[in-house]
C-alpha positions in Angstrom: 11.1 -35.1 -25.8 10.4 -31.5 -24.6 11.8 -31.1 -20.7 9.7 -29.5 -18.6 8.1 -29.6 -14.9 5.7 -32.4 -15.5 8.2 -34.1 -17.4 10.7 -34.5 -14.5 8.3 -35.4 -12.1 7.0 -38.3 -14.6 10.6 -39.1 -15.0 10.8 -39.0 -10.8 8.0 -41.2 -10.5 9.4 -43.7 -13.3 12.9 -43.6 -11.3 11.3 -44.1 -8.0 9.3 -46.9 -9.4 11.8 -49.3 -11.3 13.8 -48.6 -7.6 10.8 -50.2 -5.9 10.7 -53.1 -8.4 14.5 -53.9 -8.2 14.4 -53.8 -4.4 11.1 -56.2 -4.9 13.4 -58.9 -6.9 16.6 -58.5 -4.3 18.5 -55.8 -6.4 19.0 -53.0 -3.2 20.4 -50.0 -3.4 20.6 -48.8 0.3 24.6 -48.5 0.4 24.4 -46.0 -2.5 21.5 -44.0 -1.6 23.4 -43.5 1.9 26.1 -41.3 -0.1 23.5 -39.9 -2.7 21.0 -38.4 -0.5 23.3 -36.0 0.9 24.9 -35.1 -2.1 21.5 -34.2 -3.2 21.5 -32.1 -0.2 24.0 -30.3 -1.3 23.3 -29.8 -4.7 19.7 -28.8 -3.8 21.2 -25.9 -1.5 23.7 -25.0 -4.1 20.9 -24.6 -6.6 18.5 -22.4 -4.0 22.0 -19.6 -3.3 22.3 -19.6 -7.1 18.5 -18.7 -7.3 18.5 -16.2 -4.7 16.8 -18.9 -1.4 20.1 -18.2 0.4 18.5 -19.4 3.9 17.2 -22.9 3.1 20.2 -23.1 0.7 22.9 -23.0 3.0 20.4 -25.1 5.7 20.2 -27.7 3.2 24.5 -27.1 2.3 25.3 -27.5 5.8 22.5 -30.5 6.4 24.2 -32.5 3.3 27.6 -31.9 4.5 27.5 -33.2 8.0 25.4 -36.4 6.7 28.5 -36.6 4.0 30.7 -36.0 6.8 29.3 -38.8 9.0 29.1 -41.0 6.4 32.8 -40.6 5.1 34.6 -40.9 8.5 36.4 -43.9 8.1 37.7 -42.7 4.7 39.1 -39.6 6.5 40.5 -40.9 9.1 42.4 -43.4 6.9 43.5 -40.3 5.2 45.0 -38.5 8.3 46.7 -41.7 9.1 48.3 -42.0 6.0 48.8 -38.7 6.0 50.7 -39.1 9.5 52.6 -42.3 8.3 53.9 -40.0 5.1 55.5 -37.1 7.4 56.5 -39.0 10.2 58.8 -40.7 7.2 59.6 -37.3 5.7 60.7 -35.9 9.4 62.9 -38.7 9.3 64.4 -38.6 5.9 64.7 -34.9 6.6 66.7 -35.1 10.0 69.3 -38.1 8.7 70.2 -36.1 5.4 
């Protein structure tokens, strides 16, 4: 099967479709597509610097990161506190040594 424009649009359509079924027969997606649709974003405006649309690239870049951003919050801030716990315990390994 030759790849071209029409092709991925058919292949779009066919994607969007079998989404709109499965949500139909209480298969839902909504927790994924929360973390896909701004990695899309970002892909999409890493694709438009590589081809020269350096404007709506780094719109759409900066637009995907601060939807990722939002949507990864909790995960960073368990991070930081981890990441506190960890070298509050190194200070005071360090300091009784």
């Amino acid at each position: 099967m030759k790849l071209n424009k029409g092709t991925g649009f058919a292949l779009l359509l066919i994607a969007f479709g079998a989404l709109m079924l499965l949500s139909k027969i209480g298969i839902h997606f909504g927790g994924l597509f929360a973390y896909i649709i701004p990695i899309a974003l970002i892909g999409f405006g890493y694709i438009g610097v590589k081809n020269g649309k350096s404007l709506i690239g780094w719109v759409l870049i900066v637009l995907g990161a601060v939807l990722l951003l939002g949507k990864l919050s909790s995960l960073i801030g368990i991070a930081i506190a981890i990441g506190l716990i960890v070298f509050g315990f190194s200070m005071l390994r360090n300091k009784s040594a």
